[in-house]
VEXDREN-736119 format. One record per residue: residue in three letters; x, y, z of N, C-alpha, C in turn; residue number from 1. Coordinates in steps of 0.2 Angstrom, whole numbers, plus 5000, padded with zeros to 4 digits. Each point is the difference from the previous one (the first is absolute). Last residue first. Layout:
resn; n_xx; n_yy; n_zz; ca_xx; ca_yy; ca_zz; c_xx; c_yy; c_zz; resi
ALA; X; Y; Z; X; Y; Z; X; Y; Z; NUM
...
//
This chain:
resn; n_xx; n_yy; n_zz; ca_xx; ca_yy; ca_zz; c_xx; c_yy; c_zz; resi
UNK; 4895; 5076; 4967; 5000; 5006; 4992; 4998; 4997; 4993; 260
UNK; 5003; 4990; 5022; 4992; 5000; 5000; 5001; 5005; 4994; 259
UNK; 5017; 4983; 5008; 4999; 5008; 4999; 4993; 4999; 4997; 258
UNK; 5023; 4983; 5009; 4993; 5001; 4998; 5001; 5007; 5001; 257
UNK; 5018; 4991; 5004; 4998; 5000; 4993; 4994; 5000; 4997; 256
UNK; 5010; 5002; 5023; 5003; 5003; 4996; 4999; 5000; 4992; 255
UNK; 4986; 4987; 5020; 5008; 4999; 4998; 5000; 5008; 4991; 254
UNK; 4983; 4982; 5020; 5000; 5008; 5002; 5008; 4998; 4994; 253
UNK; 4975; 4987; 5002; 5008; 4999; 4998; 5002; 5007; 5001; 252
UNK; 4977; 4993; 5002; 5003; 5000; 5005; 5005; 4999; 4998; 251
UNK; 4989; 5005; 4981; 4998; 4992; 5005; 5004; 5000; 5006; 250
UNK; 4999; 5017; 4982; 5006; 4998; 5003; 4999; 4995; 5003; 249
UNK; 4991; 5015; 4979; 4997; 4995; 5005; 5008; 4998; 5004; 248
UNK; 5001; 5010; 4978; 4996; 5005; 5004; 4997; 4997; 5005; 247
UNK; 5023; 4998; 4988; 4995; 4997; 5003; 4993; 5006; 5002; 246
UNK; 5023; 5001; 4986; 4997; 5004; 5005; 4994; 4997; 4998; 245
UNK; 5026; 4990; 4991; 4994; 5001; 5002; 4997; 5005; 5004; 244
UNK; 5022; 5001; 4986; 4998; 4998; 5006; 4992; 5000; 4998; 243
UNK; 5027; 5002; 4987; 4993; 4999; 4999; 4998; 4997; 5009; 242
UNK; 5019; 5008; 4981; 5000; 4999; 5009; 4992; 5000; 5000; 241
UNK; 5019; 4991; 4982; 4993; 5004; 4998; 4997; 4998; 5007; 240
UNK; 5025; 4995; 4988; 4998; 5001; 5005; 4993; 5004; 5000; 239
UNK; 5022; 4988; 4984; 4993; 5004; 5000; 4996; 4998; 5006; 238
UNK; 5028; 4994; 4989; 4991; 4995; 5002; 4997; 5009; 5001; 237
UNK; 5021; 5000; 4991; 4999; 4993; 5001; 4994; 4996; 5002; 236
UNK; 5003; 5023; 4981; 5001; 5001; 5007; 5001; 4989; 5001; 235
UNK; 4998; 5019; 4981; 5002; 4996; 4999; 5002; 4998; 5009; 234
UNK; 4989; 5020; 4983; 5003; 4999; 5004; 5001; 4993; 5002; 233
UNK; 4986; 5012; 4983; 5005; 4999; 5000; 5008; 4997; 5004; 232
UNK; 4972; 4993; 5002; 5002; 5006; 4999; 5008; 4998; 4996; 231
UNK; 4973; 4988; 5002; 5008; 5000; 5002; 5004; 5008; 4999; 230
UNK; 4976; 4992; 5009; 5002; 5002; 4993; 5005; 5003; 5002; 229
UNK; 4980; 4983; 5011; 5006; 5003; 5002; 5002; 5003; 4991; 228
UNK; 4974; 4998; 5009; 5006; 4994; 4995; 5007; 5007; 5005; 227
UNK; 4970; 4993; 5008; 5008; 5003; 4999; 5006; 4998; 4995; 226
UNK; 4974; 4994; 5004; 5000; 5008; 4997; 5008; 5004; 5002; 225
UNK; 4994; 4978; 5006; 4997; 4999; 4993; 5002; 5007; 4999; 224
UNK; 5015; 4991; 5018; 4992; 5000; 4999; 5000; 5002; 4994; 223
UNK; 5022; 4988; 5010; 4997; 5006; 4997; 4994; 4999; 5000; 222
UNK; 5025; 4991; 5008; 4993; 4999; 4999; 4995; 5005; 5002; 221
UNK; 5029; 4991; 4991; 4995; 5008; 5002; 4993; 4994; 5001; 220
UNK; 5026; 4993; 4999; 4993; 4997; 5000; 4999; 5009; 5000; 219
UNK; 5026; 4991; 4989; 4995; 5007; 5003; 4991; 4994; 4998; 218
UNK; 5018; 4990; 4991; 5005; 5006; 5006; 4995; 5001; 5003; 217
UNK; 4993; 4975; 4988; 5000; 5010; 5002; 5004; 5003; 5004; 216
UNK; 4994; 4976; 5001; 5000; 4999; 4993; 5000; 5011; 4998; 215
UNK; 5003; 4987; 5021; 5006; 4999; 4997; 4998; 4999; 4992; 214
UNK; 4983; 5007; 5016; 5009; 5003; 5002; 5004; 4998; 4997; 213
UNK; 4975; 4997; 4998; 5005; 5005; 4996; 5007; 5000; 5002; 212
UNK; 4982; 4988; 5015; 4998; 4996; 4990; 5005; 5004; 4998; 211
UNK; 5001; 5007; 5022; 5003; 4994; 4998; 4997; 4998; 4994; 210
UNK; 4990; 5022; 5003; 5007; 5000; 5001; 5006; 4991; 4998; 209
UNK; 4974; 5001; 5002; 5003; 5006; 4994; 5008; 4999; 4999; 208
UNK; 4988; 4992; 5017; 5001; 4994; 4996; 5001; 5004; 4994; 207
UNK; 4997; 5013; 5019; 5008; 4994; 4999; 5000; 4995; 4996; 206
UNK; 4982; 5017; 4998; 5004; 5004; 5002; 5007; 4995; 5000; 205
UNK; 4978; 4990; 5002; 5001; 5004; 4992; 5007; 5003; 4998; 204
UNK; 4994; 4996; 5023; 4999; 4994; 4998; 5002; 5001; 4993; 203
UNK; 4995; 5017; 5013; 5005; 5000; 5000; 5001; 4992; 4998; 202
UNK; 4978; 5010; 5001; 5005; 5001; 4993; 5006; 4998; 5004; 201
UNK; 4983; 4997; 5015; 5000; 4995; 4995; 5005; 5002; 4995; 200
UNK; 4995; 5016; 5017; 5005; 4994; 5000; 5002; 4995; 4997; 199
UNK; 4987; 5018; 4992; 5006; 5001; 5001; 5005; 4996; 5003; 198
UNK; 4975; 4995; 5002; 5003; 5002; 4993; 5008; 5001; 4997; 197
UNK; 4988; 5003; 5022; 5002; 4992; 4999; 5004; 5000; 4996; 196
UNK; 4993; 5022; 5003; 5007; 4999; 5004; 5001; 4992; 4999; 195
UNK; 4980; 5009; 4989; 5005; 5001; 4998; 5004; 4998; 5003; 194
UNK; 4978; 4994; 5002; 5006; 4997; 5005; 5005; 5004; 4996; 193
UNK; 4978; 5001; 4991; 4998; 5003; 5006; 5007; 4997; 5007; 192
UNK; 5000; 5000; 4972; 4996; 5007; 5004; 5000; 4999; 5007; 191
UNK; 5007; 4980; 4991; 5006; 5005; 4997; 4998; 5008; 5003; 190
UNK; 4984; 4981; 5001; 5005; 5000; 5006; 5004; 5005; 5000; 189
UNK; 4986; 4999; 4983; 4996; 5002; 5005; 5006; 5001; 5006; 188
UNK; 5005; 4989; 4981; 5001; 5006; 4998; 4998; 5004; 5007; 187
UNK; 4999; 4978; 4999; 5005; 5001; 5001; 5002; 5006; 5001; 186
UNK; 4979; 4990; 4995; 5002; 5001; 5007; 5005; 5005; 5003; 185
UNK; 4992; 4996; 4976; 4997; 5003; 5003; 5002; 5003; 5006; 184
UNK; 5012; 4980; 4988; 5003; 5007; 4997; 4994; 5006; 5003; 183
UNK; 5006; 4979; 5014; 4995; 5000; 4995; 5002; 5008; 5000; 182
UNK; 5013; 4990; 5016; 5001; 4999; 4994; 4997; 5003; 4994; 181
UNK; 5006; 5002; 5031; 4992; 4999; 4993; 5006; 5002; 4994; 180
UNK; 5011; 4990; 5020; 4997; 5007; 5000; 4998; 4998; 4992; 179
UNK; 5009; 4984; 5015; 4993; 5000; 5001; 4998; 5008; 4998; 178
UNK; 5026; 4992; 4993; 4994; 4998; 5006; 4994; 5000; 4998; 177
UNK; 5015; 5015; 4986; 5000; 4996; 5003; 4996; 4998; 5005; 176
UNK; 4998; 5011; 4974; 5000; 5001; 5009; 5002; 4995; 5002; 175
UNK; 5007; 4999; 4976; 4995; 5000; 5003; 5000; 5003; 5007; 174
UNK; 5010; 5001; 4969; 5001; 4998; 5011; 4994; 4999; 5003; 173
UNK; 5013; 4996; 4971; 4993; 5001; 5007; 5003; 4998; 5008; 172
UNK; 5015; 5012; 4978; 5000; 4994; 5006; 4995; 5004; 5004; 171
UNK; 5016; 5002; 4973; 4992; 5001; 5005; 5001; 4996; 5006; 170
UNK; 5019; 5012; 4983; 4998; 4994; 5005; 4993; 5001; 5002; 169
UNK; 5018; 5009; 4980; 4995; 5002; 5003; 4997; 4992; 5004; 168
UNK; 5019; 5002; 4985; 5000; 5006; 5003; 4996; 5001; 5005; 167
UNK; 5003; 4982; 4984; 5005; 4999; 5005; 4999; 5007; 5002; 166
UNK; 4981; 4999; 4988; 5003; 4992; 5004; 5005; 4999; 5003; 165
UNK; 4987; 5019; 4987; 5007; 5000; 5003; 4998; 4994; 5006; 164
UNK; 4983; 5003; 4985; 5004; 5002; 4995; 5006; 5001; 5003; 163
UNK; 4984; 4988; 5011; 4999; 4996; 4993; 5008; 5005; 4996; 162
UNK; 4989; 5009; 5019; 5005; 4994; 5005; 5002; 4997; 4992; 161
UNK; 4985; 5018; 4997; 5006; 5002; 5002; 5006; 4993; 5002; 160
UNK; 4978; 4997; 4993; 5004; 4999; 4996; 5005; 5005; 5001; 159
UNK; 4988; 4993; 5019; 4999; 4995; 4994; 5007; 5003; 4995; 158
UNK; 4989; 5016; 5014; 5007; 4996; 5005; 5000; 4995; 4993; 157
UNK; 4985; 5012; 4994; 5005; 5002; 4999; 5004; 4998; 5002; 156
UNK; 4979; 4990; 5004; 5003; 4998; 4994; 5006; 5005; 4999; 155
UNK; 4990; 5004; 5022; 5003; 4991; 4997; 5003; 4999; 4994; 154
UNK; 4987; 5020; 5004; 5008; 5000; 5001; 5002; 4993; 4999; 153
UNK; 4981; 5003; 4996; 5003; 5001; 4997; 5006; 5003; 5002; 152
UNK; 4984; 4989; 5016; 5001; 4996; 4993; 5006; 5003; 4995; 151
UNK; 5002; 5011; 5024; 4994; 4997; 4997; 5003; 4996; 4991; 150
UNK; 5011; 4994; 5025; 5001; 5005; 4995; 4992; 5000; 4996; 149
UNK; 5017; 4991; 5026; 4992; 4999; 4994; 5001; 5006; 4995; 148
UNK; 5020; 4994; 5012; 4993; 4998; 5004; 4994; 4999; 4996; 147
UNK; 5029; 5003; 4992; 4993; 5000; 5001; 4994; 4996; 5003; 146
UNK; 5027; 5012; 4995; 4998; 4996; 5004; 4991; 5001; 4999; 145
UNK; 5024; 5002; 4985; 4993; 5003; 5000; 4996; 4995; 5005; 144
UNK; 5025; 5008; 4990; 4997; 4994; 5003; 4993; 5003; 5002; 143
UNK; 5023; 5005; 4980; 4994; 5002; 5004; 4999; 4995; 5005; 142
UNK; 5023; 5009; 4988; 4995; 4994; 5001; 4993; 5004; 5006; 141
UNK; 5017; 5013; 4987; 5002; 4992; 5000; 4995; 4996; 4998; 140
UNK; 4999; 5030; 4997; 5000; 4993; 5007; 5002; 4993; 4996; 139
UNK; 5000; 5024; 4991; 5005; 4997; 5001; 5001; 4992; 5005; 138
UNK; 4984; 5019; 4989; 5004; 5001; 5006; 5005; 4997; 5001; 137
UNK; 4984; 4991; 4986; 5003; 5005; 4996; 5004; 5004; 5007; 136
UNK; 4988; 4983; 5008; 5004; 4996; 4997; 5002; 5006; 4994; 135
UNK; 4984; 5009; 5015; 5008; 4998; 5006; 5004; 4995; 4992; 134
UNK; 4979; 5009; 4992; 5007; 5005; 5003; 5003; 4997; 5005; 133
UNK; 4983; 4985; 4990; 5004; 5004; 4994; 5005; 5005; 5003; 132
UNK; 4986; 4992; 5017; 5003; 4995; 4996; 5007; 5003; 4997; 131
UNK; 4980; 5011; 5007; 5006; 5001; 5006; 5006; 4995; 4996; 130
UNK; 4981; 5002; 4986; 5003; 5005; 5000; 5007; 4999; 5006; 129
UNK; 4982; 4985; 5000; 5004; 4999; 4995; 5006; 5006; 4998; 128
UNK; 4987; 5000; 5019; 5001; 4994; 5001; 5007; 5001; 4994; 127
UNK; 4981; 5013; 4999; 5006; 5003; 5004; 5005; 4997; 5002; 126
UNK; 4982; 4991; 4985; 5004; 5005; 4999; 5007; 5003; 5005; 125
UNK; 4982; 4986; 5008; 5004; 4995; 4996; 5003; 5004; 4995; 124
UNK; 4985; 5002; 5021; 5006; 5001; 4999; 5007; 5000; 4994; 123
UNK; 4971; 4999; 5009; 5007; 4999; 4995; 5003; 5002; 5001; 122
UNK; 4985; 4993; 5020; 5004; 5006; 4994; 5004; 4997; 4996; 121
UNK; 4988; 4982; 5014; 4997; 5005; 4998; 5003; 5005; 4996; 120
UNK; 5014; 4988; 5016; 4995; 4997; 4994; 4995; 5001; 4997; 119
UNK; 5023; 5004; 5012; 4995; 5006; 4994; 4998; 4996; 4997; 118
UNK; 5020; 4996; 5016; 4994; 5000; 5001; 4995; 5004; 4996; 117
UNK; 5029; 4995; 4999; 4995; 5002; 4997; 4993; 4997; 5003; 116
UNK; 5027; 5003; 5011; 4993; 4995; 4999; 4994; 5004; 4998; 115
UNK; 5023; 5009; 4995; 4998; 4998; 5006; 4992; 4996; 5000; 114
UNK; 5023; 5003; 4983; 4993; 5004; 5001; 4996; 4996; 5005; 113
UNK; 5028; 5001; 4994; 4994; 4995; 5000; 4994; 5005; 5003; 112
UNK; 5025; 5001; 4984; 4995; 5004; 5005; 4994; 4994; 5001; 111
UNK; 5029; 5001; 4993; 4994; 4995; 5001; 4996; 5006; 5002; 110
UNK; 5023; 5006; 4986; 4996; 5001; 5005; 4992; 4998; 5000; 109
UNK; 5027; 4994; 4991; 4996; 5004; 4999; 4994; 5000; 5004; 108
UNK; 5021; 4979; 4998; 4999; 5010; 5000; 4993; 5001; 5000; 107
UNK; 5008; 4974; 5007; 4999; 5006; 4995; 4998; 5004; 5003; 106
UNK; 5012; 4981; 5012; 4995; 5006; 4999; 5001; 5003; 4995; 105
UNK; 5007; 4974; 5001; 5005; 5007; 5000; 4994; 5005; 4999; 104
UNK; 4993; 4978; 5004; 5006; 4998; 5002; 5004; 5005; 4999; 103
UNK; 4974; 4998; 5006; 5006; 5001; 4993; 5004; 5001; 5004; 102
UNK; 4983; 4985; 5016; 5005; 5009; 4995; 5003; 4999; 4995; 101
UNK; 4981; 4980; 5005; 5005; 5002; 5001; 5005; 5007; 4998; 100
UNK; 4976; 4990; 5009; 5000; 5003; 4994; 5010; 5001; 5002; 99
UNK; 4977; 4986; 5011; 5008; 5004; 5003; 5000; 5002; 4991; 98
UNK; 4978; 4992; 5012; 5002; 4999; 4996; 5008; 5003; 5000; 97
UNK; 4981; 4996; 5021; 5001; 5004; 4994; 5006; 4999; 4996; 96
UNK; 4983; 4990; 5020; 5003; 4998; 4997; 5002; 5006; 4993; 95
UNK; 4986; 4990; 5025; 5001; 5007; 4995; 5003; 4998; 4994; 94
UNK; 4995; 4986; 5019; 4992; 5002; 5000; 5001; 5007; 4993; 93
UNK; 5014; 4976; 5008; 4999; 5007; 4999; 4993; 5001; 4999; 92
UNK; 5009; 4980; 5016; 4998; 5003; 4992; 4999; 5006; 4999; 91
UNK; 5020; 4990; 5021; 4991; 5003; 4996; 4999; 5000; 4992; 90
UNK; 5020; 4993; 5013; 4995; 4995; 4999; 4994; 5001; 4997; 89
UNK; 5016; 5015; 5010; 5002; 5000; 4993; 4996; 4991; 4997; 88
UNK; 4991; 5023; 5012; 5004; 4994; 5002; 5003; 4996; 4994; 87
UNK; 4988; 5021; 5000; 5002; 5001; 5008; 5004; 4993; 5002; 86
UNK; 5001; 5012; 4974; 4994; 4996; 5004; 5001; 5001; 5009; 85
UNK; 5001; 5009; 4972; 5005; 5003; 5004; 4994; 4994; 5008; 84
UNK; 5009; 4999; 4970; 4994; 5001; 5007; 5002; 5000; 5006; 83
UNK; 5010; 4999; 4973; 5002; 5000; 5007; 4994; 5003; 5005; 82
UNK; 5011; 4991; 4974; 4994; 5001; 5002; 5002; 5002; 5008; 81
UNK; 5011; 4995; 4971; 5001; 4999; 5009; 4994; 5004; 5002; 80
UNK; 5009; 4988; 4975; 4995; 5005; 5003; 5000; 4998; 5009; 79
UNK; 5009; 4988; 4980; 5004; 5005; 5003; 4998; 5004; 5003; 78
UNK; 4983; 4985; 4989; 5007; 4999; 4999; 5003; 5006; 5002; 77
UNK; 4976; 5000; 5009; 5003; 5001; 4994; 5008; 4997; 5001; 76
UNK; 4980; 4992; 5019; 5007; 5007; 4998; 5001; 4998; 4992; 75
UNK; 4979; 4991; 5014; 5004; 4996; 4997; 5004; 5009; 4997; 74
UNK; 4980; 4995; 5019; 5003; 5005; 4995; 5007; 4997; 4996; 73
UNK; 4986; 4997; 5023; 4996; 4998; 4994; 5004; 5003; 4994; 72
UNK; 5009; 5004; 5021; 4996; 4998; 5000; 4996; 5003; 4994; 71
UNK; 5024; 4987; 5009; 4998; 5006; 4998; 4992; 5001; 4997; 70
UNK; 5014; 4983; 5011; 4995; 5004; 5004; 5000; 5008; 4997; 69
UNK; 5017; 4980; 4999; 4994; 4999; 4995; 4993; 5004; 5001; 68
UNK; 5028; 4999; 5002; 4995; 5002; 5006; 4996; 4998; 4994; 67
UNK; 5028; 4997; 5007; 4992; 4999; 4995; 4994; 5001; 5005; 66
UNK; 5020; 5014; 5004; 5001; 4995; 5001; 4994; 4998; 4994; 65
UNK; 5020; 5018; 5010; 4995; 4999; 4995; 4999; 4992; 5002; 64
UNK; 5013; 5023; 5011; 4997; 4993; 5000; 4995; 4998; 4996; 63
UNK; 5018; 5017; 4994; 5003; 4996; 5003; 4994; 4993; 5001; 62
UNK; 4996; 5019; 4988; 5004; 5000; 4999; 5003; 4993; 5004; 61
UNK; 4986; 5019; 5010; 4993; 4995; 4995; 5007; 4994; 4996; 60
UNK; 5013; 5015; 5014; 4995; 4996; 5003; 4995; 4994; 4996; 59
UNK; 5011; 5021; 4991; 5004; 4995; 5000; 4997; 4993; 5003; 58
UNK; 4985; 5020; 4997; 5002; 4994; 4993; 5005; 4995; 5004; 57
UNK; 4985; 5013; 5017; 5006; 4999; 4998; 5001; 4996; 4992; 56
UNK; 4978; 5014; 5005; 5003; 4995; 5002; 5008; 4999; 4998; 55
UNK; 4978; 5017; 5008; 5008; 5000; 4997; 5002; 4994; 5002; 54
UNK; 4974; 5017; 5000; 5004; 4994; 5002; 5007; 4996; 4996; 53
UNK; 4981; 5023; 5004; 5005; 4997; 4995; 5005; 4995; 5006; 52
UNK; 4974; 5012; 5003; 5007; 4998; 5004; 5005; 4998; 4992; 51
UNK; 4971; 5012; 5008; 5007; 4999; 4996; 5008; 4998; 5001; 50
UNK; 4972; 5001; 5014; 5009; 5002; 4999; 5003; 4998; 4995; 49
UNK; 4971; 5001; 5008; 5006; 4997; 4996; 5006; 5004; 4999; 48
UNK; 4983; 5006; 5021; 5001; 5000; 4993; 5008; 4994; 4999; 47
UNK; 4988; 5001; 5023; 4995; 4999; 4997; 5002; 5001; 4989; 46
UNK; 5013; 5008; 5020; 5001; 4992; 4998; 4995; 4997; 4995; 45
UNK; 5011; 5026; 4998; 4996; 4996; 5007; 4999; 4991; 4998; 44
UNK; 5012; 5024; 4989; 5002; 4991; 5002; 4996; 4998; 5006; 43
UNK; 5001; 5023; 4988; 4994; 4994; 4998; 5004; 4992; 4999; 42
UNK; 5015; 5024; 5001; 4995; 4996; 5004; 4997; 4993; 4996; 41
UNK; 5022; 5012; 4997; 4996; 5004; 4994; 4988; 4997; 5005; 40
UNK; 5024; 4995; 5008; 5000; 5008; 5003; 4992; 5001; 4994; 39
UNK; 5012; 4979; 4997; 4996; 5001; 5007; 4997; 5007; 5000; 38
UNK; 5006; 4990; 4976; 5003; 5002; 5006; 4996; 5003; 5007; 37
UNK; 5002; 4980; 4980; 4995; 5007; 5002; 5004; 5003; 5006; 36
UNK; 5005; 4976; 4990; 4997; 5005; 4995; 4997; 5006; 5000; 35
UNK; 5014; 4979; 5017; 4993; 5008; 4999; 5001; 5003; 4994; 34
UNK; 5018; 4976; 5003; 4998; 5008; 5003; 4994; 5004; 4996; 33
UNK; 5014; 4975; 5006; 4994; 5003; 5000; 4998; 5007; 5001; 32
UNK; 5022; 4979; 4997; 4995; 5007; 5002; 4994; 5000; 4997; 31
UNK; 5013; 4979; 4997; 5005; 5006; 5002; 4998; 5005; 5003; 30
UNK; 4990; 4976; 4995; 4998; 5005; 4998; 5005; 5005; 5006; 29
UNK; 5006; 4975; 4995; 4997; 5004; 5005; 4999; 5008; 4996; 28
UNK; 5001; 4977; 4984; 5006; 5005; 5002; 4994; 5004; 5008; 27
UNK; 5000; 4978; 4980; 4996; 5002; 5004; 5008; 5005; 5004; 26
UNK; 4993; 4986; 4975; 5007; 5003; 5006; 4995; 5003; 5004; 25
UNK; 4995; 4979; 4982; 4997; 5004; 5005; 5004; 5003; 5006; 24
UNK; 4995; 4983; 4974; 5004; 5003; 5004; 4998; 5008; 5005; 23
UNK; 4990; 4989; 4979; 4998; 4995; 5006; 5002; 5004; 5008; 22
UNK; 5002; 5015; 4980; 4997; 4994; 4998; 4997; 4997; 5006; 21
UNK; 5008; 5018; 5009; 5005; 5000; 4994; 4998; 4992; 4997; 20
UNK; 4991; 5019; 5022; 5001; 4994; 4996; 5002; 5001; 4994; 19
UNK; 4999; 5012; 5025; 5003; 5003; 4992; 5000; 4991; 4997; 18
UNK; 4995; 5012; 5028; 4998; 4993; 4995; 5001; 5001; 4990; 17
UNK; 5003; 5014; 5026; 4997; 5002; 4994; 5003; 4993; 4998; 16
UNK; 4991; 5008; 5025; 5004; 4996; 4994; 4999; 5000; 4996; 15
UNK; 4995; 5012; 5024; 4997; 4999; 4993; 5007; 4997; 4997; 14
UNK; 4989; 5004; 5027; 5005; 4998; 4997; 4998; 5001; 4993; 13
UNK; 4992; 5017; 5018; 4999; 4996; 4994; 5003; 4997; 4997; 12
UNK; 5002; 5018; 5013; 4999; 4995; 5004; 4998; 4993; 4996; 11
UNK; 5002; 5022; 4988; 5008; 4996; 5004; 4998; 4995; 5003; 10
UNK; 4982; 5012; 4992; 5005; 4996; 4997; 5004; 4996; 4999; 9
UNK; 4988; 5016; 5014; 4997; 4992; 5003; 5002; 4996; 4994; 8
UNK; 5004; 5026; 5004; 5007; 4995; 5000; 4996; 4993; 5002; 7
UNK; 4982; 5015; 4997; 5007; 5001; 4995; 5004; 4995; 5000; 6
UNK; 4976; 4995; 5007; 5008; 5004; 5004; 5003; 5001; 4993; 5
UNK; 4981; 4992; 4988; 5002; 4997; 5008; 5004; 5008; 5001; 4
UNK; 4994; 4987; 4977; 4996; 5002; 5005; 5001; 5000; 5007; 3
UNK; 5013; 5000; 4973; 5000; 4997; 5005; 4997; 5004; 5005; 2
UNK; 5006; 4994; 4973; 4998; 5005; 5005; 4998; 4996; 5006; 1
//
């Protein structure tokens, strides 16, 4: 995420750096594009922006050189890595693991649960319940994004991850930047920025999508209290028109706010 201008991305040289053992392909960063839509407001300079950044494979593919500057961290056999720098002399300051696509998408349908905060309420029935009926529904694959949880849901995520290991993913997140962490603060934050809140989720939102695209026909993501339930009918994709109504506009005039 990124603090500034919107387009002060673009002005931004960026290189993405993919290591392979020793070996080191370096490619120009393709795009940068906004994970929010302008019209929806709260793009002042002062907040964190969302960006998805595209690197050409072909490119990463062609210059490779030795590099010894990977830092601190020895790669698993076969295992690639790629951090994203402003030079290509620089030492990283990032560094995320690559995970290669199946090589032929499977069928059926991925749902990922939006970032659980409830560290104080149990949850740990509803949790398990919401479970039980998307995988009797018909669902594939689960992915379960979590912030803080109370103890005993812990132990359900436990032995649900225990009893569908190829079905069910966990994955701790966190705010970005300098926004508060501590499961008290965070909670606090969550009450008094919901529109942050919302920007923070679209993050949840792509890495939902790119971890399933070629492991699922069909992404759905869901809140705890929703399940999809299939019908008879047989369609190629499913479209759910969904808008926000803001109760604060922060000086943002646009067709999607509503004080209703």
């Amino acid at each position: 995420m990124v603090k500034g201008d919107l387009d002060i991305i673009s002005e931004i040289p960026l290189i993405c750096k993919v290591w392979t053992g020793q070996t080191v392909s370096t490619a120009q960063v393709q795009s940068a594009d906004l994970l929010w839509y302008k019209e929806w407001g709260w793009t002042s300079r002062d907040r964190l922006q969302a960006y998805l950044l595209s690197c050409p494979a072909a490119d990463l593919g062609r210059r490779k050189t030795k590099d010894p500057g990977l830092p601190n961290f020895v790669l698993p056999a076969g295992q690639r890595a790629l951090a994203i720098v402003q030079d290509t002399c620089e030492r990283p300051s990032n560094l995320l693991l690559l995970n290669e696509p199946e090589k032929e998408r499977s069928e059926g349908l991925a749902v990922c649960l939006k970032g659980l905060s409830f560290p104080d309420k149990d949850i740990s029935r509803d949790l398990a319940e919401w479970i039980e009926i998307q995988f009797a529904l018909g669902v594939s694959r689960i992915v379960l994004y979590i912030l803080d949880v109370h103890w005993r849901t812990r132990l359900v995520i436990k032995e649900y991850s225990r009893l569908y290991q190829q079905k069910l993913q966990v994955i701790p997140i966190s705010l970005p930047g300098n926004l508060p962490n501590t499961p008290k603060l965070r909670q606090h934050f969550f009450k008094m920025k919901v529109n942050q809140k919302r920007q923070n989720e679209v993050l949840a939102y792509n890495d939902c999508l790119m971890r399933n695209i070629n492991k699922a026909k069909y992404v759905a993501l869901l809140d705890l209290d929703e399940v999809i339930v299939p019908t008879e009918e047989v369609y190629d994709s499913y479209c759910f028109q969904n808008f926000y109504f803001f109760t604060k506009q922060e000086g943002s005039v646009s067709t999607y706010f509503s004080n209703a």
